[in-house]
C-alpha positions in Angstrom: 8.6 -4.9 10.0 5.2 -4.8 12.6 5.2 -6.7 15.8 1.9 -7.8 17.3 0.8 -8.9 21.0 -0.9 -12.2 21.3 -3.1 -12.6 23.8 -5.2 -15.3 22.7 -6.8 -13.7 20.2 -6.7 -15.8 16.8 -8.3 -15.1 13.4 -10.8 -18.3 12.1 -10.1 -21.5 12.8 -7.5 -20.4 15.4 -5.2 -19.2 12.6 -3.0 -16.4 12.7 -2.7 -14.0 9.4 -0.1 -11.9 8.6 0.3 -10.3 5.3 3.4 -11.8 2.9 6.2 -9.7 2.3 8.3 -9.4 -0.9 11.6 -11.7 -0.2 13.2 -11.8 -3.4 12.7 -10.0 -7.2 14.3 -11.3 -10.7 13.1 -8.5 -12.9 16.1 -8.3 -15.7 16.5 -4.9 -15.8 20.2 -5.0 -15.4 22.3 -8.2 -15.9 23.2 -10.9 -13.0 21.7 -12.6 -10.5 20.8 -15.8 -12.8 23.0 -18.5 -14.4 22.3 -20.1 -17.6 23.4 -23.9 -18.9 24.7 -22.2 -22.1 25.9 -18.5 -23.2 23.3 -16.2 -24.0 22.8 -15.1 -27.4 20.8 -13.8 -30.7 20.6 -14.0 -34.1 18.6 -10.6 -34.1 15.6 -12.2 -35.2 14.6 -15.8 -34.9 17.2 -17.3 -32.6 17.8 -16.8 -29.0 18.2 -17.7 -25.3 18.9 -14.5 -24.2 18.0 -11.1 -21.2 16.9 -8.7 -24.0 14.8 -5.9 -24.2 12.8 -7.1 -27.5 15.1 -4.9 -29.8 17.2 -7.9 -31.3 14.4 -10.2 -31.8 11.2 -10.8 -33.7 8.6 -10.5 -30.9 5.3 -8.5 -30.4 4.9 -8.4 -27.0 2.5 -6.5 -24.4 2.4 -5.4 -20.9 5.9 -5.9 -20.0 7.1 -5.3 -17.0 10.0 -2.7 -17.0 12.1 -2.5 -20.4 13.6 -6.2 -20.2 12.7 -9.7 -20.0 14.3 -13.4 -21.0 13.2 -14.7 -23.9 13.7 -18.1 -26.1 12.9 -19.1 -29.1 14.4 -22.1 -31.7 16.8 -23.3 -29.5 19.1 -25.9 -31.6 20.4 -23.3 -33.8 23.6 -21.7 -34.3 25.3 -23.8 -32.1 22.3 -23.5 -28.9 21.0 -26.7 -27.4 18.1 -27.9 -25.7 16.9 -28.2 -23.1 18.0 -25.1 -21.8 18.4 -24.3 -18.2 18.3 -20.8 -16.1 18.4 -21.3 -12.7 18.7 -19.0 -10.0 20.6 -20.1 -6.0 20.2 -19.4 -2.6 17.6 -17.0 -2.3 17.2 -16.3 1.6 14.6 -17.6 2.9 15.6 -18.2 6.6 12.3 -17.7 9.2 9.9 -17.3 6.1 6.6 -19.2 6.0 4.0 -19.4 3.2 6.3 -19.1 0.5 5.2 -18.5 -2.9 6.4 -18.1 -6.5 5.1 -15.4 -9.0 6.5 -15.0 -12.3 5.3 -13.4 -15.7 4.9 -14.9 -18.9 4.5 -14.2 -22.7 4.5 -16.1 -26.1 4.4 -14.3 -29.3 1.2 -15.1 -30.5 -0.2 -13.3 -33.9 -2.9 -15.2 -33.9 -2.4 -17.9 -36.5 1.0 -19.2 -35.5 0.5 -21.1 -32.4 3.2 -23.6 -33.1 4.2 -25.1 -29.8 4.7 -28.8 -30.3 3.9 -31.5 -27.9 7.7 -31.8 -27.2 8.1 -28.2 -26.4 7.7 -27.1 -22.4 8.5 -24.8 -19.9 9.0 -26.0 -16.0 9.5 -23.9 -13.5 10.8 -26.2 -10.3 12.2 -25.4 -7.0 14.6 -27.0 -4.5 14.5 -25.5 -0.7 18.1 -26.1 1.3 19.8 -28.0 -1.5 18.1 -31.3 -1.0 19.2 -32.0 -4.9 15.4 -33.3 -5.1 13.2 -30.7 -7.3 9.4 -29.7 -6.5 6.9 -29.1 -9.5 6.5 -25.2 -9.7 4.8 -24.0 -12.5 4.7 -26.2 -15.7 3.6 -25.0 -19.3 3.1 -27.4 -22.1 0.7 -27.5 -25.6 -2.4 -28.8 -25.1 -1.4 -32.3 -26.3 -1.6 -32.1 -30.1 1.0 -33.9 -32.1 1.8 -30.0 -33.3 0.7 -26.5 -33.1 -0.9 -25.7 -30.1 -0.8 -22.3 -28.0 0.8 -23.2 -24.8 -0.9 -23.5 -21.3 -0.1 -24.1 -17.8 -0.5 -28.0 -16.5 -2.1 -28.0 -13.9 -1.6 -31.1 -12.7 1.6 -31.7 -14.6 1.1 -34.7 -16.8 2.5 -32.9 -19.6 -0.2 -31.7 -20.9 -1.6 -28.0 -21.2 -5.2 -27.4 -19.9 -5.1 -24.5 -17.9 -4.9 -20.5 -18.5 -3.6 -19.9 -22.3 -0.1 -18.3 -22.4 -0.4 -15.3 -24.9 1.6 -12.7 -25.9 0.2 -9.9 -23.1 2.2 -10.5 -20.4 0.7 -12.4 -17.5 1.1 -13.5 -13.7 0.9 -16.7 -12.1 1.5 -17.6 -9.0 2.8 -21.5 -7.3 2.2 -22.1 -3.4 5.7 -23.7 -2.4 5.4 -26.1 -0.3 8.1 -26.3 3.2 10.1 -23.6 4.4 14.3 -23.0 5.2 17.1 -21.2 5.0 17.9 -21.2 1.0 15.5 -21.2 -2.3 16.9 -22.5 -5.5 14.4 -22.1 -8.7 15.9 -24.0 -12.0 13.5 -22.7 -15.5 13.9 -25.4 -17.7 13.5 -24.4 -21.6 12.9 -28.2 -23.6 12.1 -28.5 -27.0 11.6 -24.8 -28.6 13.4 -26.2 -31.8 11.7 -24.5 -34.3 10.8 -20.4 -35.2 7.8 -19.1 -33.5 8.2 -21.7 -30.8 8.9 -19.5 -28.0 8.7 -18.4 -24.6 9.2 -15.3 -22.4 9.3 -14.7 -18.3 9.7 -12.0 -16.8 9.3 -10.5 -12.7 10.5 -13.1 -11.0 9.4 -12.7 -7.4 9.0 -15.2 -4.1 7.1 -14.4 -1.2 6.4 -15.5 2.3 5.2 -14.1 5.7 8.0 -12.5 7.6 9.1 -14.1 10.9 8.5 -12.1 13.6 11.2 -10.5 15.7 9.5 -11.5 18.8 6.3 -13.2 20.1 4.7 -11.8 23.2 2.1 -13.5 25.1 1.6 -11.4 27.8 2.5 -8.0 29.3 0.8 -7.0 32.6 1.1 -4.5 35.4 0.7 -4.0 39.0 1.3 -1.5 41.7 3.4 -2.9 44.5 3.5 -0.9 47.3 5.0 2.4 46.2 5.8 1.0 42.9 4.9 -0.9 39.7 5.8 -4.3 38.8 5.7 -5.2 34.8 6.1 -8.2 33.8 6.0 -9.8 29.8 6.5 -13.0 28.4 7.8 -13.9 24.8 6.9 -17.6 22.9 9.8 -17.2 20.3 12.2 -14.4 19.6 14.7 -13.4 16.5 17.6 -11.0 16.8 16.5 -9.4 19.2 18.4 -7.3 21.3 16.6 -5.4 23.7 12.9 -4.1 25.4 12.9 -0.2 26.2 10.0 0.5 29.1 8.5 3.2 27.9 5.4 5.1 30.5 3.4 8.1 29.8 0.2 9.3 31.9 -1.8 10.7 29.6 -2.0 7.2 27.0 0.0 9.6 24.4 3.1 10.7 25.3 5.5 8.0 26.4 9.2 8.5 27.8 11.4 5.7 28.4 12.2 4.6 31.6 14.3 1.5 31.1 15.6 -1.5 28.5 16.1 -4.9 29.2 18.1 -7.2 27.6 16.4 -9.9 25.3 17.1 -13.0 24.6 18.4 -12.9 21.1 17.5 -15.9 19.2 15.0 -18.3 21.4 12.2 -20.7 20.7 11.4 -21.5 24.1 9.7 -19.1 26.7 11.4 -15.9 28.2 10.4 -14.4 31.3 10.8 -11.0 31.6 10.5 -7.9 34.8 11.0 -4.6 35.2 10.2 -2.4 38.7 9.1 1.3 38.3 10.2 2.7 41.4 8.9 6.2 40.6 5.4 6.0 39.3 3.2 8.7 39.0 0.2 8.9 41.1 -2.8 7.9 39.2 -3.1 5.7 36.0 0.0 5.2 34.5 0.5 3.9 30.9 3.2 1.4 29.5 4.2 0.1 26.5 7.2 -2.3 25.5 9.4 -1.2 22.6 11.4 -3.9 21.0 14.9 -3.2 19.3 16.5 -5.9 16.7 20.0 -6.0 16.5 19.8 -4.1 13.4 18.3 -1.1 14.9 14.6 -1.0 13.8 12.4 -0.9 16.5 8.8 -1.4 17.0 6.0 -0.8 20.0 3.4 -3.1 21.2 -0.2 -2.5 22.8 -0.4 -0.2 25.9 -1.4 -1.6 29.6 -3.1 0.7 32.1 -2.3 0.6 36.2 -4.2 2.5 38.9 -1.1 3.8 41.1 -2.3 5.1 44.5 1.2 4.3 46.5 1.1 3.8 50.4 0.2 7.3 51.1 3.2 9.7 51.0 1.5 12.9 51.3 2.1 14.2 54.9 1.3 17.2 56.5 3.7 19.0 59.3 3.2 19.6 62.3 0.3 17.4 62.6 -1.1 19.9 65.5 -0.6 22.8 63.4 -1.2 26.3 64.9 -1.0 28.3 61.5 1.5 27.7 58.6 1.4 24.4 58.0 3.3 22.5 55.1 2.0 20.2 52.5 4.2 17.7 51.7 3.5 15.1 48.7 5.3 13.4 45.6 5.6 15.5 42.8 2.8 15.5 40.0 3.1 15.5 36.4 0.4 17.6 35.6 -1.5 20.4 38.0 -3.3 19.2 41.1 -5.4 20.4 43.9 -5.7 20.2 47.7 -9.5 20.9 49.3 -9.7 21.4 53.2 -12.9 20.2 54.9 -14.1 20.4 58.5 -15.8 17.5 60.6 -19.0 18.3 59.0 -17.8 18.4 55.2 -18.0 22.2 54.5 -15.0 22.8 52.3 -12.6 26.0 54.4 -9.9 25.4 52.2 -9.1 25.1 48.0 -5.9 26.1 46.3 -4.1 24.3 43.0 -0.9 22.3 43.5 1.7 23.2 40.3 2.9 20.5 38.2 6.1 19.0 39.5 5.5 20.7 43.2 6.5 18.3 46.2 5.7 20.5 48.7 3.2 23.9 49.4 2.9 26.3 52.5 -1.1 26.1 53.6 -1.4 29.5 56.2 -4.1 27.9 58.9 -4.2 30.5 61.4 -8.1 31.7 60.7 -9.6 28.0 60.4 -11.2 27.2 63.9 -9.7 24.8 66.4 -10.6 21.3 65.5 -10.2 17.9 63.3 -9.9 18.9 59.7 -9.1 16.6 56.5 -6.5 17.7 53.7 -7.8 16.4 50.2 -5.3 15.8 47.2 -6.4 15.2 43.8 -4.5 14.4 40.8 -6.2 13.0 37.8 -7.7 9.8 39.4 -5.2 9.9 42.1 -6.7 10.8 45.6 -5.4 11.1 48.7 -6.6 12.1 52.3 -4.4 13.5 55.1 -5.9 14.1 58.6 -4.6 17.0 61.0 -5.4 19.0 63.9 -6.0 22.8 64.4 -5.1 24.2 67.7 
């Protein structure tokens, strides 16, 4: 799952959008994970409520999805009843927004025998947290005739059918649930379906929503304090979360960690959060915030940039130097360089500065007696040193 820094910036309308994730799938490929009001069966042609893979009964089907679907057809014989129910309980739903409802269907349509009756329907309903109240989903009825109608969806379920024709290639359609919670029940109502060639297949199952993110940051800045760097990063809400790994690189590309931080778990209100580098590198350093759930995955957030000079560590001894003379800095990550110049800028002195040195022997004894200034450069770190030449 992808986490994302906020700071202030929001789509149109000041609306946030993330892309919906799969949460649950139905597809009948293998028995379970449904219950029905009655036992499942088949006559082998005509007669059935039943998972099947269209090989013990009468159907011409397309476009189905996998090998296996539900499928019901004449529903008050040998010894069936209707209405018939499927229903499915306690799909997870816990932190999910935008919840919607996709499912596949089919009727066995040769082209003459549209027999669905004005009795016969198909609801699809939902009921979030086991409120016992059920929401309209998607409905399909006949298009109001006495008899013999192909079935549609109802729109605007007043029993009658006047949207998109069900047919007998396979088709998705979709229901915006409205709420959110912890627990999804869907209930597939089956009513009339009395007669042969009244029937009804579904098929793909699916609800989706828009994750909930493990954490929401806000902010993540930092600043050089004195010979170190202060980061500081707040969160609006946070989900399992278990801890932040500071992670700092200078080149923007390669990052080590140098530190985690507890989180806060499970939190809706705001967390403060602060870390100290006490051994930045001189220059621009670059860090980034990994966050860890408590089930191990782990994402990284944007990168912040800091200038680091420090307080000016680099000394040089002795500071009346009559001819070795030794550089003394904070080690570098990459190669550096010290230039000598005299009081009137002519450059006497240039050598390079190994990565990872803290220290280099400068041998003085030709330059001139005088005031001299001792140059260190490291990336966009610079540093001056003044010293004397007896």
């Amino acid at each position: 799952m992808k986490k994302f820094l906020l700071l202030g910036v929001f789509m149109a309308f000041g609306v946030l959008l993330f892309a919906q994730t799969q949460i649950y799938l139905l597809d009948f490929e293998s028995s379970g994970g449904y219950s029905t009001s009655q036992t499942e069966q088949s006559d082998g042609q005509y007669d059935y409520f039943t998972r099947t893979d269209g090989t013990n009964i009468d159907v011409n089907f397309t476009d189905i999805q996998g090998s296996s679907f539900f499928a019901a057809q004449d529903l008050d014989a040998d010894g069936m009843s209707s209405p018939a129910y499927l229903t499915i309980n306690d799909i997870n739903i816990n932190g999910y927004t935008s919840l919607e409802l996709k499912i596949y269907l089919a009727e066995d349509d040769d082209g003459s025998d549209n027999d669905w009756d004005v009795s016969d329907f198909l609801h699809i309903d939902y009921d979030i947290d086991n409120s016992g109240t059920f929401s309209n989903g998607i409905w399909v009825e006949n298009n109001g005739s006495t008899y013999n109608s192909a079935p549609f969806i109802d729109t605007n379920y007043d029993g009658t059918g006047e949207g998109t024709e069900i047919t007998d290639a396979f088709a998705q359609f979709t229901k915006a649930l409205s709420g959110t919670g912890s627990v999804l029940d869907i209930k597939i109502t089956f009513g009339g379906l009395t007669s042969s060639e009244e029937d009804i297949a579904i098929d793909h199952i699916e609800i989706y929503g828009v994750a909930p993110l493990p954490i929401i940051l806000t902010s993540f800045t930092a600043n050089p304090r004195a010979n170190q760097v202060s980061l500081s990063w707040e969160t609006a809400t946070e989900i399992n979360n278990d801890y932040f790994t500071i992670e700092r690189s200078t080149d923007g590309q390669r990052f080590e960690a140098i530190g985690t931080v507890a989180g806060a778990g499970n939190s809706t209100t705001t967390q403060k959060y602060a870390f100290f580098d006490k051994t930045p590198m001189r220059g621009t350093n670059y860090y980034r915030l990994a966050q860890t759930d408590y089930d191990g995955q782990s994402e990284t957030f944007d990168v912040v940039s800091v200038d680091f000079k420090g307080t000016g560590t680099t000394t040089i001894r002795p500071t009346q130097v009559k001819d070795i003379m030794t550089l003394s800095l904070e080690p570098m990550e990459t190669v550096g360089r010290v230039t000598i110049f005299n009081l009137v800028g002519q450059r006497v002195y240039d050598a390079v500065i190994d990565a990872g040195s803290s220290s280099m022997e400068i041998d003085a004894a030709t330059f001139a007696h005088g005031q001299y200034f001792a140059r260190v450069a490291n990336g966009n770190f610079v540093e001056t040193v003044r010293f004397i030449k007896q």
